[in-house]
C-alpha positions in Angstrom: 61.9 107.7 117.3 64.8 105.3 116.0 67.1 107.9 114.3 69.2 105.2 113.2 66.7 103.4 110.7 65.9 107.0 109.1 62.7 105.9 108.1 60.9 109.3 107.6 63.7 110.8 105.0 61.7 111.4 101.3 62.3 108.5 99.0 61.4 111.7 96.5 66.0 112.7 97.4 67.0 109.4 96.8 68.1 108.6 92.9 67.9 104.8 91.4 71.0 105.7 89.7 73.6 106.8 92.4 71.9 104.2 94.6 73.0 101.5 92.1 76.9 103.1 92.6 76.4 103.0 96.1 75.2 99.1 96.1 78.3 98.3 93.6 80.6 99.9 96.0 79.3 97.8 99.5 80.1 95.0 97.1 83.0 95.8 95.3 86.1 98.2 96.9 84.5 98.8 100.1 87.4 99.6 101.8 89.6 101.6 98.6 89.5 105.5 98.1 89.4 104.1 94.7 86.6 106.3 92.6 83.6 104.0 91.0 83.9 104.8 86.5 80.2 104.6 85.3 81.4 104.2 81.7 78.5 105.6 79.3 79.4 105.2 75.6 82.5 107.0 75.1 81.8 109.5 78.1 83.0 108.1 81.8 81.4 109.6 84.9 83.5 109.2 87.7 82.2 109.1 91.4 84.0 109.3 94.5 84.2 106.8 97.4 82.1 109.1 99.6 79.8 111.6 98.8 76.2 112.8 99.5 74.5 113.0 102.7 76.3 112.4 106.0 74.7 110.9 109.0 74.1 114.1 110.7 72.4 115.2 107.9 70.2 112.2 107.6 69.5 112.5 111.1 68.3 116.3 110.6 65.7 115.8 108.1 64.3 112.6 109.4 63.6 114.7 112.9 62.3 117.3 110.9 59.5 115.3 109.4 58.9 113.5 111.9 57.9 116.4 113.6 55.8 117.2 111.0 54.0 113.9 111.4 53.7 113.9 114.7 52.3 117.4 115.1 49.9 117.8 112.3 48.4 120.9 113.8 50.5 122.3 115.4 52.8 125.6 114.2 56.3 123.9 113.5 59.6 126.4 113.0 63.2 126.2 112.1 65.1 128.8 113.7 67.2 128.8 110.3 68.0 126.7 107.5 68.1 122.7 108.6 70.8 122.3 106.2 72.6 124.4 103.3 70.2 123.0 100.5 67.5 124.9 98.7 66.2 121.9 97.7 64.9 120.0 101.3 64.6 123.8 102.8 61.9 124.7 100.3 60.0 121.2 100.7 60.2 122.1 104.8 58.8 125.2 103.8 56.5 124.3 101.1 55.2 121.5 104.0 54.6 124.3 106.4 57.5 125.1 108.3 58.8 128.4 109.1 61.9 129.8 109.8 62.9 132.5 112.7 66.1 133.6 110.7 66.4 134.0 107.2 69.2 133.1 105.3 71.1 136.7 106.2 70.6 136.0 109.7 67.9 138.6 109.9 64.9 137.9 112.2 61.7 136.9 110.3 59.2 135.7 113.5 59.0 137.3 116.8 59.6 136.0 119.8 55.9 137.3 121.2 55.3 135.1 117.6 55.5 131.8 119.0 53.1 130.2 121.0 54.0 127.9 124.1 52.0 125.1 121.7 54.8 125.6 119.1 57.0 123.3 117.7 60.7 124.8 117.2 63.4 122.8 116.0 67.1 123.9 116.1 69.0 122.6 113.0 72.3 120.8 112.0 74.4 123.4 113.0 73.3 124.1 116.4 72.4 127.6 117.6 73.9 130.4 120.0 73.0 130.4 123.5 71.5 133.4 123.2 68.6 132.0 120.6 68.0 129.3 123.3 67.2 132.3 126.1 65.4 134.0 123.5 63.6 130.5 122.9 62.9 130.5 127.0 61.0 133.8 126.5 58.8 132.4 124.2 57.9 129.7 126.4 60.1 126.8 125.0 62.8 125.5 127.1 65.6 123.9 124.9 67.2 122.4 128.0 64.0 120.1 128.6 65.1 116.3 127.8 62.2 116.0 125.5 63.0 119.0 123.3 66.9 118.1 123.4 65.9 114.3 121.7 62.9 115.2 119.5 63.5 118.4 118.7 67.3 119.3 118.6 68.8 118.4 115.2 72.6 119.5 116.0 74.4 117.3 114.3 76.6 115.0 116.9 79.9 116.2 115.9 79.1 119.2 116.0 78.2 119.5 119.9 81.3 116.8 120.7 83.6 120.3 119.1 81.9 121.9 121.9 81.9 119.6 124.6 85.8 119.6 123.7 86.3 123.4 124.0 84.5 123.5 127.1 86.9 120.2 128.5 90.0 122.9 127.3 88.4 125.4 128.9 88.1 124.5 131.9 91.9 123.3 132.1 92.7 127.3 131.4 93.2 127.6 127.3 91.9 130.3 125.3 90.1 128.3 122.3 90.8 129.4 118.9 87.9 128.4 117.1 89.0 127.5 113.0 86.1 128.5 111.3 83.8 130.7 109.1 82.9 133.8 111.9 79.4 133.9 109.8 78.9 130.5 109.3 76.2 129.1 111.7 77.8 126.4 113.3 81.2 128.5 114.1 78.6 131.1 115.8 77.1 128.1 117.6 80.5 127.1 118.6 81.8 130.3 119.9 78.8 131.3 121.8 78.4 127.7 123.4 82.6 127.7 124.3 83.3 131.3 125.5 80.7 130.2 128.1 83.6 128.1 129.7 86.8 130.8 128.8 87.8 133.3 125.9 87.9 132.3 122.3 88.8 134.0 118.9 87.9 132.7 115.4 90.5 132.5 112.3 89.2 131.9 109.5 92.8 130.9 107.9 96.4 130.3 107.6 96.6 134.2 106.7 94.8 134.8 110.1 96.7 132.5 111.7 99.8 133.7 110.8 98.6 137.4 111.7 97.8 135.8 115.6 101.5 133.9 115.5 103.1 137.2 114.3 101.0 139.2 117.7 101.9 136.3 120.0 105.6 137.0 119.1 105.5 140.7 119.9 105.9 141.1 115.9 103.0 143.6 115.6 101.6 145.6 118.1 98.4 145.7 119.8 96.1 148.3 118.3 96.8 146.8 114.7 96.2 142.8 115.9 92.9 144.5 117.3 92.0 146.4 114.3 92.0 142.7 112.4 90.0 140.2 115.0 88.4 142.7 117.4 85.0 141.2 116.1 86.2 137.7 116.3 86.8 137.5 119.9 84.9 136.9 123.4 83.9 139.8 125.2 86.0 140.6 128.1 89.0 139.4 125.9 92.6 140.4 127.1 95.3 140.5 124.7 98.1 140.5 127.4 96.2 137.8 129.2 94.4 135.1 126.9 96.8 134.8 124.5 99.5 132.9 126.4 97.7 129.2 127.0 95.9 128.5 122.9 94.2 125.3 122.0 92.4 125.0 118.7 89.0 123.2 117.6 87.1 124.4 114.6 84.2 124.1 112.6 83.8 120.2 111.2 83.6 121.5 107.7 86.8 122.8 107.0 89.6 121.2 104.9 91.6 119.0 107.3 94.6 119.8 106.2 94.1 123.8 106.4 93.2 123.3 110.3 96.1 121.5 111.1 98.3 123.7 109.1 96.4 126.4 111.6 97.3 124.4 114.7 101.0 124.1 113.4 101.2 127.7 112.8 100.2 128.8 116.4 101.9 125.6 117.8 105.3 127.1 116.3 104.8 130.2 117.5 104.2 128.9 121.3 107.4 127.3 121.0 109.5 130.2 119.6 107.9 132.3 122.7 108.3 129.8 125.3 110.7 127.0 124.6 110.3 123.6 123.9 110.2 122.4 127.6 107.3 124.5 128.5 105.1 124.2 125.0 102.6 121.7 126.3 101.6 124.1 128.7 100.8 127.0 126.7 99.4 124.9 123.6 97.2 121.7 123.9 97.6 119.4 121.0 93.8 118.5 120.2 92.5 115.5 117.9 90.8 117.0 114.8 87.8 117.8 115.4 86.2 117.6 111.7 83.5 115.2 111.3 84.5 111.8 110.3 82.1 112.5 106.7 84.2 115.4 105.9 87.4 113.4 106.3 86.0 111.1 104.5 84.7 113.4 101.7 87.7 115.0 101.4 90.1 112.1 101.2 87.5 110.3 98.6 88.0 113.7 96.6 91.4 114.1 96.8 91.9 110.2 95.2 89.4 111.4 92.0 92.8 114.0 91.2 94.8 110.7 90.3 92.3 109.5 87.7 93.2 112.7 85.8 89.4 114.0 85.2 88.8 116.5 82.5 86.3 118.4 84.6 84.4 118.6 87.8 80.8 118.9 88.9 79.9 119.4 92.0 76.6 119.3 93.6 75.3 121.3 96.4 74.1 124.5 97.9 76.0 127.1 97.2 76.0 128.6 100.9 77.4 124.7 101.9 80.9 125.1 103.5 81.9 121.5 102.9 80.4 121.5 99.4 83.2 124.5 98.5 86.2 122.6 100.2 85.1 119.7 97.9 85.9 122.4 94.7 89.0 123.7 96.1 90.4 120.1 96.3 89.2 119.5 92.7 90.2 122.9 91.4 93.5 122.0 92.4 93.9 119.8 88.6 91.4 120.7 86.7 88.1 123.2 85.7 85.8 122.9 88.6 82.3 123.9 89.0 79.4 124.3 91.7 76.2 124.1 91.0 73.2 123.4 92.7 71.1 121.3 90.5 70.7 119.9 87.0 69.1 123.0 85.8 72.1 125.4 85.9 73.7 122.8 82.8 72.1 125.2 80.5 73.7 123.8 77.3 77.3 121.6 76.2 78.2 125.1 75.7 77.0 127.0 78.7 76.5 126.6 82.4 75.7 128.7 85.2 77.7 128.0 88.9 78.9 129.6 91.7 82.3 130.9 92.0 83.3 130.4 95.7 86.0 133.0 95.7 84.2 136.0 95.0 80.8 134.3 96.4 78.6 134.9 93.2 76.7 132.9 90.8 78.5 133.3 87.3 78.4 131.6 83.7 81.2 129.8 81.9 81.2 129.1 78.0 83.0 125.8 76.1 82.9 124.3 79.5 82.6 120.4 78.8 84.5 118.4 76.2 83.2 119.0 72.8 84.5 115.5 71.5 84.7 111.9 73.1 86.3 109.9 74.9 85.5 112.4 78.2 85.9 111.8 81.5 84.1 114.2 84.3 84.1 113.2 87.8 80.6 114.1 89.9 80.4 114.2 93.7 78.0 116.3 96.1 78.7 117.7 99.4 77.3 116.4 102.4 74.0 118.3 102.3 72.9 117.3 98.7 70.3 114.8 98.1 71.1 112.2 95.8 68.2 113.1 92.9 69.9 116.0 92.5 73.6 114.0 91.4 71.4 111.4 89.8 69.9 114.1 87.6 73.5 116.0 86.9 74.8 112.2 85.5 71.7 111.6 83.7 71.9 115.1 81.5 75.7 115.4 81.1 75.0 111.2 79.1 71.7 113.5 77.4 74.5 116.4 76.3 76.7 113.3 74.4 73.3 112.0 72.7 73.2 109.1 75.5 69.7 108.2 76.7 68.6 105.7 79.3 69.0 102.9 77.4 73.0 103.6 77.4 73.0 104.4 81.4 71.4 101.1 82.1 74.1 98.9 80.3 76.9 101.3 81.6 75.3 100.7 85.4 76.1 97.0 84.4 79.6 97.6 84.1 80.7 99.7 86.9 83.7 99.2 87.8 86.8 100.5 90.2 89.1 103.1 88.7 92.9 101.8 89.3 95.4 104.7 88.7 94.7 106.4 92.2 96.6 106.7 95.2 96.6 104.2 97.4 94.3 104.4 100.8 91.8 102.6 102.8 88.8 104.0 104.8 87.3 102.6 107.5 84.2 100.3 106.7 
């Protein structure tokens, strides 16, 4: 199968509209963080640089339906969500595929389930070891060649993180994993890395701090213990483990949250043993976020300079890199993630999910009641592009623009110039 050419991805989560952007910009601005203006009568709709589906994405999906073609009759399963998007999760499922874990994690087929003629496809994240010995027993070997290229989706970057931790590993550092300790891939991560030494998952500067203040005999044992003893390898010494640290994380995170992480523990190494001996007991690692989350990320960060009124952002709301793209953008100004179209109930009213307290909430007077407006609309790195095409198409409806009014503003596209200055790679 040529993964490259993607051939087997829907045409049904592409959108004419935000493919139109994305032709301007391979024309026009390639290389600036610069965000495209779609003007639209009085209203502009801002989109970033870089948005939408990554490669490993991409990459996921077309695997996943090619396995659907090319196994017609046989029984095909996830062993969880292929992505965080209800949308191309539901049209797996709706096509026939089932999943081994539900969304909570919780079990939904047994292994004495699945037949030795099964199909069983691991998704973007990765998955434990102890999924793929539970796989074994169900007479599918994840180590077989074929399985790893037709039927293992992990996203590249992903197992590069763990082919890194193991490299550390093995030269003797305890890997402290930046990450979500529920989140898929971070389980992934820590089970495929504590395979090669010990490792213990922060989830933050706060946790950080709480690791530098133990290192430095600040607090005591039984209350460091008390805070990550679930976040840690079995077998894990405090006395022992904690005195040679390197850090990776989970791609999704906000870059500059894991290198504030690796500063944190970095300082810490020094102030216990000295300057001259601090490459010893911490290894400085390249970042090891995805190169579409850097890019994401920066693209969002240069949408603050155009001085938006609002933000929409599209995604699941269980998407880790779709909630880093609000924080950046609740940093100026209201901020709000949705899934799809649908949850713009009204000018007046919308429904979204509020990623601090992790529940799906409604806001009143939410968008500009007069023009001009300006409302910049990006998607995380899971989203199809229908679903932004559709969020652009009924914030013009909610200003009385139709199709008509789209179509001339898609002829005027054009760069916005008060931003920071930046290049991305081509």
């Amino acid at each position: 199968m040529a993964f490259s050419q993607f051939d087997r991805v829907p045409n049904h989560y592409a959108g004419s509209l935000i493919q139109r952007i994305k032709d301007f910009r391979l024309e026009e601005g390639k290389r600036s963080l610069a965000p495209t203006r779609l003007p639209i009568g009085g209203l502009e709709i801002l989109i970033p640089r870089h948005f939408g589906f990554c490669f490993g994405v991409e990459r996921a999906i077309h695997m996943a339906f090619a396995a659907l073609d090319e196994h017609p009759d046989r029984h095909i399963h996830l062993i969880s969500e292929i992505i965080h998007n209800p949308l191309v999760n539901r049209d797996l499922q709706e096509r026939g595929i089932r999943f081994l874990f539900d969304e909570h994690g919780q079990r939904q087929i047994g292994e004495g389930q699945i037949g030795e003629g099964d199909v069983v496809l691991i998704p973007a994240f990765g998955t434990t070891l102890e999924i793929e010995e539970s796989l074994q027993r169900s007479g599918i070997d994840p180590g077989d060649p074929h399985f790893r290229k037709y039927y293992d989706t992990t996203c590249p970057f992903v197992s590069k993180v763990w082919d890194r931790g193991e490299q550390l590993g093995r030269e003797g550092y305890t890997i402290i994993i930046h990450g979500k300790f529920g989140h898929e891939e971070t389980q992934a991560t820590h089970s495929h890395t504590r395979q090669h030494t010990r490792t213990l998952v922060v989830r933050d500067r706060e946790e950080a701090q709480a690791l530098a203040a133990f290192i430095l005999g600040e607090v005591g044992p039984e209350e460091f213990a008390g805070r990550f003893a679930e976040k840690w390898s079995p077998g894990f010494d405090l006395r022992r483990d904690l005195k040679r640290v390197a850090v990776v994380n989970q791609t999704t995170m906000l870059a500059e949250e894991t290198q504030e992480v690796a500063s944190i523990l970095r300082e810490a190494m020094r102030r216990r043993y000295g300057e001259q001996r601090l490459e010893h007991h911490f290894a400085d690692t390249n970042d090891t976020l995805c190169y579409a989350t850097n890019w994401n990320q920066n693209a969002t960060k240069a949408l603050l300079a155009a001085k938006p009124d609002l933000a929409v952002v599209v995604g699941g709301y269980n998407s880790s890199n779709t909630s880093h793209l609000v924080e950046i953008c609740s940093q100026q100004m209201p901020s709000f993630l949705i899934e799809n179209s649908g949850e713009l109930l009204s000018p007046q009213r919308l429904a979204h999910f509020d990623i601090h307290h992790k529940e799906r909430v409604f806001s009143e007077g939410w968008l500009p009641a007069g023009l001009p407006a300006r409302i910049a609309v990006t998607s995380g790195a899971s989203c199809p592009d229908v679903l932004m095409n559709q969020v652009v198409e009924k914030l013009a409806g909610f200003y009385g623009y139709g199709q008509a009014e789209i179509s001339a503003g898609l002829e005027r596209l054009s760069l916005v110039d008060q931003v920071v200055s930046g290049k991305v790679p081509s």
